[in-house]
C-alpha positions as CSV (number, residue, x, y, z in Angstrom):
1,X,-38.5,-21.6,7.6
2,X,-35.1,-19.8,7.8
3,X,-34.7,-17.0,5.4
4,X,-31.2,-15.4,3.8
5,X,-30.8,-11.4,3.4
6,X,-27.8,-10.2,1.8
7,X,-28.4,-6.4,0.8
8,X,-31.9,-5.0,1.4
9,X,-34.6,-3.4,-1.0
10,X,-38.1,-1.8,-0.5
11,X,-39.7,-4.8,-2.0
12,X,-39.0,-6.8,0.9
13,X,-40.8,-5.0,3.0
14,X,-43.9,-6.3,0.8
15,X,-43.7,-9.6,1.8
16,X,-46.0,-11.8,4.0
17,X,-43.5,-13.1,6.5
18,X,-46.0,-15.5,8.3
19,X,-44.1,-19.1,7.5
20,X,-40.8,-17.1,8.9
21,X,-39.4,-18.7,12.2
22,X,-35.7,-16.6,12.1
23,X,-34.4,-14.4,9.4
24,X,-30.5,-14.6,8.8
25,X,-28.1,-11.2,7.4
26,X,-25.3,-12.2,5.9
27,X,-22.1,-10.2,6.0
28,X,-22.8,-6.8,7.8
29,X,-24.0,-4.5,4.9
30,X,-24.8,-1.5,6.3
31,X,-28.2,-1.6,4.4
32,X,-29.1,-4.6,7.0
33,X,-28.4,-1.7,9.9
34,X,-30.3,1.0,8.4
35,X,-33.7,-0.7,7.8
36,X,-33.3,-2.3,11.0
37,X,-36.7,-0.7,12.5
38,X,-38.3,-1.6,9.6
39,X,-37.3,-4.9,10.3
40,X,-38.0,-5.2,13.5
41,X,-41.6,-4.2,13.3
42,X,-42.3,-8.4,12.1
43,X,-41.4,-9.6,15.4
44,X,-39.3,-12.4,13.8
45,X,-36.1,-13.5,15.4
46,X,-32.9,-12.3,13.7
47,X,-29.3,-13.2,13.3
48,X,-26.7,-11.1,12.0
49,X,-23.6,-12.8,10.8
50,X,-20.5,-10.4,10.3
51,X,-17.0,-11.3,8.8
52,X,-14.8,-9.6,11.3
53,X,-12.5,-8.4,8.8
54,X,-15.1,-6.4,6.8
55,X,-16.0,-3.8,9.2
56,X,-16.4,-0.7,8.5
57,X,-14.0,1.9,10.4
58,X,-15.7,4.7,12.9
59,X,-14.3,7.2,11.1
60,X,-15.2,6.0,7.8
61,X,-18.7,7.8,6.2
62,X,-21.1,5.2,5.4
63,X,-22.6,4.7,1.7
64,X,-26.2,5.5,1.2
65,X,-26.2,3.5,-2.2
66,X,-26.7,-0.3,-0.9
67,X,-25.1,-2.0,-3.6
68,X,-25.5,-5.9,-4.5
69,X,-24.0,-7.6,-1.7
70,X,-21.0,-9.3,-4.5
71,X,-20.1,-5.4,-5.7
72,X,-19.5,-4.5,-2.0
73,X,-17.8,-7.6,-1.2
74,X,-15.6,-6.8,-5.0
75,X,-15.1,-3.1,-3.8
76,X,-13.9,-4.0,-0.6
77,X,-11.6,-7.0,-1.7
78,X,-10.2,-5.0,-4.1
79,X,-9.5,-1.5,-2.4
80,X,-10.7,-2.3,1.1
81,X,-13.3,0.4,1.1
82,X,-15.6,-0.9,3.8
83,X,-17.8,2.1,3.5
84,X,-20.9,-0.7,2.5
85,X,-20.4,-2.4,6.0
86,X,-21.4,-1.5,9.5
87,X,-19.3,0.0,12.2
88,X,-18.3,-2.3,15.5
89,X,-21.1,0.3,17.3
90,X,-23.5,-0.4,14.9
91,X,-23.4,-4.4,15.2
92,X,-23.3,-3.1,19.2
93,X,-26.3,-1.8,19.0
94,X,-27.9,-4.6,17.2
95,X,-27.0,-6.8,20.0
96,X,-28.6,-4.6,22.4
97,X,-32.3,-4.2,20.5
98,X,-32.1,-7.8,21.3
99,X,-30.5,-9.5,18.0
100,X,-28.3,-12.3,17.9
101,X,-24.9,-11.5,16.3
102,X,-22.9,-14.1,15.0
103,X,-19.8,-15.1,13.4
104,X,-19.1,-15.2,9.3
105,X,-15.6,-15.8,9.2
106,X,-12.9,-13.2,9.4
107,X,-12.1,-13.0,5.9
108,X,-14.9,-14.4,4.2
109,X,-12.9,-16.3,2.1
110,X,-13.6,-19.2,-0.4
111,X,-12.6,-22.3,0.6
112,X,-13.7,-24.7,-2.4
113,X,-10.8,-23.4,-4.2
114,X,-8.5,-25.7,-5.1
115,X,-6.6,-25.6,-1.3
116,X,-4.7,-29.0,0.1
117,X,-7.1,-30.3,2.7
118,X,-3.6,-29.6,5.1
119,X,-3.9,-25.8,3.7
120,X,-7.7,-25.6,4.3
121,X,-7.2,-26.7,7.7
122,X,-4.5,-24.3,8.8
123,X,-6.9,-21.3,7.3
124,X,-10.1,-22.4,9.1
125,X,-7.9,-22.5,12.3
126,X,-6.3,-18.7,11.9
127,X,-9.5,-17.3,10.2
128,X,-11.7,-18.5,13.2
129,X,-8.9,-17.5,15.6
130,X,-8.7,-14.1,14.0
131,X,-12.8,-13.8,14.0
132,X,-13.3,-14.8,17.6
133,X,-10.7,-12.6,19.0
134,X,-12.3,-9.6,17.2
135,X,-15.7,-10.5,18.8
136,X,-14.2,-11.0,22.4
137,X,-11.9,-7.8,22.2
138,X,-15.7,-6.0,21.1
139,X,-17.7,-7.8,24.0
140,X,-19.5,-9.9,21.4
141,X,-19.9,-13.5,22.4
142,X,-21.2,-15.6,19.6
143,X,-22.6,-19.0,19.8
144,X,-23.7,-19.1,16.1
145,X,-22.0,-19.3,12.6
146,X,-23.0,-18.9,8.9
147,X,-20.7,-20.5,6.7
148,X,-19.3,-17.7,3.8
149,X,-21.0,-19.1,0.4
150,X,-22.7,-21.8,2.1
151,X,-19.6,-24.2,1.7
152,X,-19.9,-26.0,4.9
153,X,-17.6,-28.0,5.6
154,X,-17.8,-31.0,8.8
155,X,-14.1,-29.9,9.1
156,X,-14.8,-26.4,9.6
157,X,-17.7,-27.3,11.9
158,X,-14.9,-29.1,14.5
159,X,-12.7,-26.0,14.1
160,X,-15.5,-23.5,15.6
161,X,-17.2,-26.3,18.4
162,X,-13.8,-25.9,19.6
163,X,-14.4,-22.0,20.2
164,X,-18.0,-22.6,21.6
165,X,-20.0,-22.2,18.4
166,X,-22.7,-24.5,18.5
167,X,-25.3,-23.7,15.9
168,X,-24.5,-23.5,12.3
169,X,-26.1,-21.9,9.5
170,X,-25.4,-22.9,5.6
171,X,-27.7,-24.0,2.3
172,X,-30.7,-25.2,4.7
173,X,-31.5,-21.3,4.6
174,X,-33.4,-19.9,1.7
175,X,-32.8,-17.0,-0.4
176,X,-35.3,-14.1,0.1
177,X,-35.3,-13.3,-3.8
178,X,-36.7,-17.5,-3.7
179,X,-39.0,-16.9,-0.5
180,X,-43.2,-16.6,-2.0
């Protein structure tokens, strides 16, 4: 069983994780990063999937107050305060305590939105373009993607085997708020 996290709560750290085989972050909040140990205490495989675009700066102090994952994602579309999000040292570090990082767009845009197929197209091939060259310029190599809301799309899967992703990540995952 694959399990979703978005932003992280003490109740989770409740639950019997037995009939886990990899547990999936979604999005970078910084809440993922700073209950990391706690997480890593199960002994259960991990993925972190991080929209280049929503980083947060180095110089930028990081909020304590773990909002929902859709108020960060609001706050940060709408004034592009990424003070929610990990830093690029952070999602480093991850990397290095032995965690796969992995790619979640660069925008994190929605792509069921009433775009031409033609449109759609030419924003998976910029977005991913855009999202891989942030990884490679941070020493990041991904080989694994999470599509943003779950809209997979068998377009969007060409797009990223192009750019050596090879494992892909969408509604086959469930929701930890769902997981008993």
């Amino acid at each position: 069983m694959i399990l979703m996290i978005h932003e992280i709560r003490e109740w989770m750290f409740d639950r019997d994780y037995s009939k886990v085989d990899l547990i999936t972050f979604d999005d970078g909040l910084y809440s993922q990063y700073y209950y990391h140990d706690k997480f890593a205490e199960l002994d259960i495989p991990m993925i972190y999937f991080i929209s280049s675009d929503i980083v947060c700066p180095k110089d930028l102090k990081q909020s304590l107050e773990f909002p929902k994952c859709d108020v960060a994602h609001k706050e940060f579309f709408e004034t592009g305060n990424a003070q929610h999000y990990m830093t690029i040292d952070q999602i480093k570090r991850l990397q290095c305590c032995g965690h796969e990082i992995g790619g979640h767009s660069h925008t994190h845009d929605r792509l069921s939105e009433n775009l031409s197929l033609s449109d759609t197209y030419d924003h998976i091939v910029v977005d991913t373009q855009a999202m891989m060259s942030f990884f490679r310029k941070n020493g990041l190599d991904i080989k694994s993607f999470c599509f943003p809301y779950n809209e997979e799309f068998s377009l969007y899967r060409k797009i990223l085997k192009r750019h050596g992703i090879n494992k892909f990540y969408g509604k086959e995952r469930i929701a930890i708020e769902d997981y008993r």
